[in-house]
Backbone bond lengths (Angstrom), bond angles and torsions (degrees), N, CA, C in turn:
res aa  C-N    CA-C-N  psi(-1)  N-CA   C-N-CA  omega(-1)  CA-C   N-CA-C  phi
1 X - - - 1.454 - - 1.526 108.46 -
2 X 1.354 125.93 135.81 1.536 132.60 -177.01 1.256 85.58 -69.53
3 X 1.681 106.29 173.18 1.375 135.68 176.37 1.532 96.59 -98.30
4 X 1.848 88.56 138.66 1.891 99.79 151.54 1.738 95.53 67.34
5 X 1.354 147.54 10.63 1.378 145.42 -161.18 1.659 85.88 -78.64
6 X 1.482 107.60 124.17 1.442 108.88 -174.07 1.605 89.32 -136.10
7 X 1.807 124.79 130.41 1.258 107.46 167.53 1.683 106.39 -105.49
8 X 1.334 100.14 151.23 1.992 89.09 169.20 1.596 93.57 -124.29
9 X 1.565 114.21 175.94 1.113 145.53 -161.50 1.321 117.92 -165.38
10 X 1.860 109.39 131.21 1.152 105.20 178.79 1.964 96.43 -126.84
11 X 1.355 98.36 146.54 1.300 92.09 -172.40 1.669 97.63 -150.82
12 X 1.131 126.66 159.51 1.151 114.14 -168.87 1.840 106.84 -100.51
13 X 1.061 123.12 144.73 1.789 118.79 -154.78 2.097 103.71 -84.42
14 X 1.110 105.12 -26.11 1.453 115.43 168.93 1.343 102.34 -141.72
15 X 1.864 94.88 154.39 1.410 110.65 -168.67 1.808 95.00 -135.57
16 X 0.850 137.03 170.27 1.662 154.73 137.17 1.634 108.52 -65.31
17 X 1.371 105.98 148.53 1.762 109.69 -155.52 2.008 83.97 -72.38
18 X 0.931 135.23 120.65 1.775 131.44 159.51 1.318 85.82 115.86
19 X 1.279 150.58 -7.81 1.559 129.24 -168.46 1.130 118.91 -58.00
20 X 1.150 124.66 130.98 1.662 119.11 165.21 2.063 114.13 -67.95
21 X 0.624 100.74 130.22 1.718 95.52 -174.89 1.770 91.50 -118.90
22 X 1.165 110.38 159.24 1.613 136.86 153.53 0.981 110.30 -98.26
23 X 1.527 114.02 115.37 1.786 115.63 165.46 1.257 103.59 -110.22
24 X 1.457 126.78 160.67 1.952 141.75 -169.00 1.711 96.52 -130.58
25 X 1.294 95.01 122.41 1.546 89.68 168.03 1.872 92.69 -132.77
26 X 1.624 101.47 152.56 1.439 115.35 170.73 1.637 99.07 -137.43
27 X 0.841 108.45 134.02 1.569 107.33 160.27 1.966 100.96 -126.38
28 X 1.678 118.46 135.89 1.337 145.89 157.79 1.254 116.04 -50.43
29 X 1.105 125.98 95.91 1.274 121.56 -163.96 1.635 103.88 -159.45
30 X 1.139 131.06 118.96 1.925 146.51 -174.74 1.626 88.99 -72.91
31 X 1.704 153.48 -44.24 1.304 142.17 165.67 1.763 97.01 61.92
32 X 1.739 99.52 67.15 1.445 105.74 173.79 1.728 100.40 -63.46
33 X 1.440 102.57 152.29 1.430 104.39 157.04 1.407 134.39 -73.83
34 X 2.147 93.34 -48.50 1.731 90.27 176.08 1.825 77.02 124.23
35 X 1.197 115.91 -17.79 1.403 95.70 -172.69 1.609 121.82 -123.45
36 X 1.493 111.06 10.37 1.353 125.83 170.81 1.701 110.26 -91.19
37 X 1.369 114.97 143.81 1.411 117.59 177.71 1.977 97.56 -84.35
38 X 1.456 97.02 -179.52 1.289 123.62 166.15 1.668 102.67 -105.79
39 X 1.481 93.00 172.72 1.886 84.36 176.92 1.149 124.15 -78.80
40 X 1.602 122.95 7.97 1.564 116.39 161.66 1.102 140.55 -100.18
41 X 1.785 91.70 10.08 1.469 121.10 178.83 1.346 110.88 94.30
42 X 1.518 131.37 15.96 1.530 117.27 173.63 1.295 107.97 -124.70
43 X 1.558 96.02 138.87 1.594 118.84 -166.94 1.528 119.78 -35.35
44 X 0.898 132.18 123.53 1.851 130.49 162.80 1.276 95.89 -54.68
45 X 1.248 99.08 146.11 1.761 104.09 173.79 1.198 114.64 -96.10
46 X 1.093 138.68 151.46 1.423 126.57 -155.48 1.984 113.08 -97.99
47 X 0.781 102.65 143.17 1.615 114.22 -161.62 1.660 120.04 -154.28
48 X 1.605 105.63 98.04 1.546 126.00 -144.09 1.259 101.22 -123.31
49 X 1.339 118.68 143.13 1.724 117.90 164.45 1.514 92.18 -73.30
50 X 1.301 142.94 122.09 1.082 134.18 148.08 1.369 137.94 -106.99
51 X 1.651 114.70 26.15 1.132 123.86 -152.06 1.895 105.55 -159.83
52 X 1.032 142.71 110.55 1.421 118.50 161.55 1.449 102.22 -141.81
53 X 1.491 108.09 133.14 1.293 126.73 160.72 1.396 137.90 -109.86
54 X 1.347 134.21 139.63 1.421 128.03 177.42 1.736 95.57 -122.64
55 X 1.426 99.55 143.07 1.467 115.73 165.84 1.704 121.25 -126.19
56 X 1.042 96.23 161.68 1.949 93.30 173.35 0.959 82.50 -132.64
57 X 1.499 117.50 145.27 1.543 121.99 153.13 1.606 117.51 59.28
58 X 1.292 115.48 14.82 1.412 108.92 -169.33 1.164 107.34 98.49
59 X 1.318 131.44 -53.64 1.456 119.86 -169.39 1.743 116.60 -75.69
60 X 1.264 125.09 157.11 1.112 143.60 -158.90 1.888 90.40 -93.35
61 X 1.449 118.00 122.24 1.419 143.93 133.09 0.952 147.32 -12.72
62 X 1.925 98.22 -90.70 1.144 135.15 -136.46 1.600 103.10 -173.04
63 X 1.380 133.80 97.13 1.078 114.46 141.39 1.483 149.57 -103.43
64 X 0.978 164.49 52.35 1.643 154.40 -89.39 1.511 112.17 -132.19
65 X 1.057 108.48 111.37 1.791 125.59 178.29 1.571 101.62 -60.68
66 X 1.138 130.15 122.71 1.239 122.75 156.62 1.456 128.31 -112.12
67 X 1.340 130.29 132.08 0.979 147.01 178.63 2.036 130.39 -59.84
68 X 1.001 94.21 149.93 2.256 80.13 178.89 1.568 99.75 -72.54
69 X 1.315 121.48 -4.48 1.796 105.51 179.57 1.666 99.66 -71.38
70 X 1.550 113.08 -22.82 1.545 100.84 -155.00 1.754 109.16 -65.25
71 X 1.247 133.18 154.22 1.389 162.39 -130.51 2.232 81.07 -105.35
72 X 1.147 96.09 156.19 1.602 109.42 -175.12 1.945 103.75 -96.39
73 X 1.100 93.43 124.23 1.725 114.37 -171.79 1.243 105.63 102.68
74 X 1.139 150.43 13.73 1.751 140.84 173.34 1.164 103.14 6.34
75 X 1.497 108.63 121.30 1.733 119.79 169.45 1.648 111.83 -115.98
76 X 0.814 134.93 103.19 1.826 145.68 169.25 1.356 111.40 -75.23
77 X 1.399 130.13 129.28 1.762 141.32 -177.75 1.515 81.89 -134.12
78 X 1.678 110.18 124.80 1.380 106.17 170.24 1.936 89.93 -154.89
79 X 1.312 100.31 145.91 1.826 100.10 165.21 1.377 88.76 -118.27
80 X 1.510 88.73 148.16 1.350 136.50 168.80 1.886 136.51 -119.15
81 X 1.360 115.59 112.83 1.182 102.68 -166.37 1.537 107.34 -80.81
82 X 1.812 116.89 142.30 1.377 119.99 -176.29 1.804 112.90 -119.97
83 X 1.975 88.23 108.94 0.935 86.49 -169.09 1.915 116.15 -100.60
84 X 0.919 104.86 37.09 1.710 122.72 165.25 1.329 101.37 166.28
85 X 1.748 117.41 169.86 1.361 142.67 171.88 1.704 101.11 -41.58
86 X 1.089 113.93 124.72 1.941 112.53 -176.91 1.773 91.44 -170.31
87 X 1.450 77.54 162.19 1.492 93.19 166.69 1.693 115.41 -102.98
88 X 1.197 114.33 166.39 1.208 129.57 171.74 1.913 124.78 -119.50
89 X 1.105 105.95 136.41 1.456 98.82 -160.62 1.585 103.56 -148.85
90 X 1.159 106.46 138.07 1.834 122.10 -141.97 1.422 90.55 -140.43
91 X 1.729 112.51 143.21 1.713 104.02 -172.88 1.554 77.04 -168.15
92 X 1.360 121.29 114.89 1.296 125.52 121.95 1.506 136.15 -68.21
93 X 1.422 103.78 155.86 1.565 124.41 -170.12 1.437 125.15 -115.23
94 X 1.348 110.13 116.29 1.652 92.99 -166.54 1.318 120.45 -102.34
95 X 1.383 164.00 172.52 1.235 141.55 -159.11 1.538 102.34 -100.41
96 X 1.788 114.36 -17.22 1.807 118.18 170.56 1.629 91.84 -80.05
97 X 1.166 151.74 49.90 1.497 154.84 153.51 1.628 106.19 82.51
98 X 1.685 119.11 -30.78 1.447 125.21 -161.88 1.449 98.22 -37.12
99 X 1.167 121.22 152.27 1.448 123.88 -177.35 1.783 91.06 -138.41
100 X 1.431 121.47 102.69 1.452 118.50 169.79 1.940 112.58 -107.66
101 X 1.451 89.24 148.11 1.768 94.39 -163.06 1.821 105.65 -127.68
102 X 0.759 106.15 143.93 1.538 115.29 168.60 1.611 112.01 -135.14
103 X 1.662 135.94 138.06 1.180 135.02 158.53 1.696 113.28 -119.91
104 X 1.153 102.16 163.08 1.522 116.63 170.57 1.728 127.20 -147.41
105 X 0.853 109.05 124.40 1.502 117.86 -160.15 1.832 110.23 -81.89
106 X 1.349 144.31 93.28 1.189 144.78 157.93 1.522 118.26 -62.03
107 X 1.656 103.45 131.38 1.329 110.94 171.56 1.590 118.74 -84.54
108 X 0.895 146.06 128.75 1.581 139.50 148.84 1.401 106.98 -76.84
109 X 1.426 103.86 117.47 1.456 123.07 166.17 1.625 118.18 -83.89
């Protein structure tokens, strides 16, 4: 498991029944490659978001494969239309198995 892996989320707390909303996700994350040493000369093992999902309600979003080119902290900008009061629920994947999750609950007004 990386150190310090912190995800945040921005989501908006009420929506209108069909709104499209913009949600921001970052998760903290160093996204070793596998191919840098330590200072005694042995390899970091490599340790990647390779996975992120968002759901509403159970149903699937968003899913996005990520690659070892991707940049350290992965940031996601995605809208989503909300079509009643639900939660939302966000889970990165790490390539050492860690599985980290964040949700957020939208109102329909």
């Amino acid at each position: 498991m990386a150190d310090n892996v912190k995800p945040r989320v921005r989501v908006p707390k009420t929506a209108s029944k069909d709104e499209v909303i913009t949600i921001k996700t970052l998760i903290s994350h160093p996204m070793e490659s596998g191919q840098r040493k330590d200072k005694d000369g042995n390899v970091i093992p490599r340790s990647i978001i390779n996975r992120f999902t968002a759901e509403f309600n159970g149903e699937l979003v968003v899913d996005a494969t990520l690659e070892p080119a991707i940049s350290t902290n992965p940031y996601f900008e995605f809208d989503a239309r909300v079509p009643e009061t639900g939660e939302f629920k966000f889970t990165w994947y790490d390539d050492d198995g860690s599985v980290y999750e964040d949700s957020h609950q939208v109102e329909v007004t």
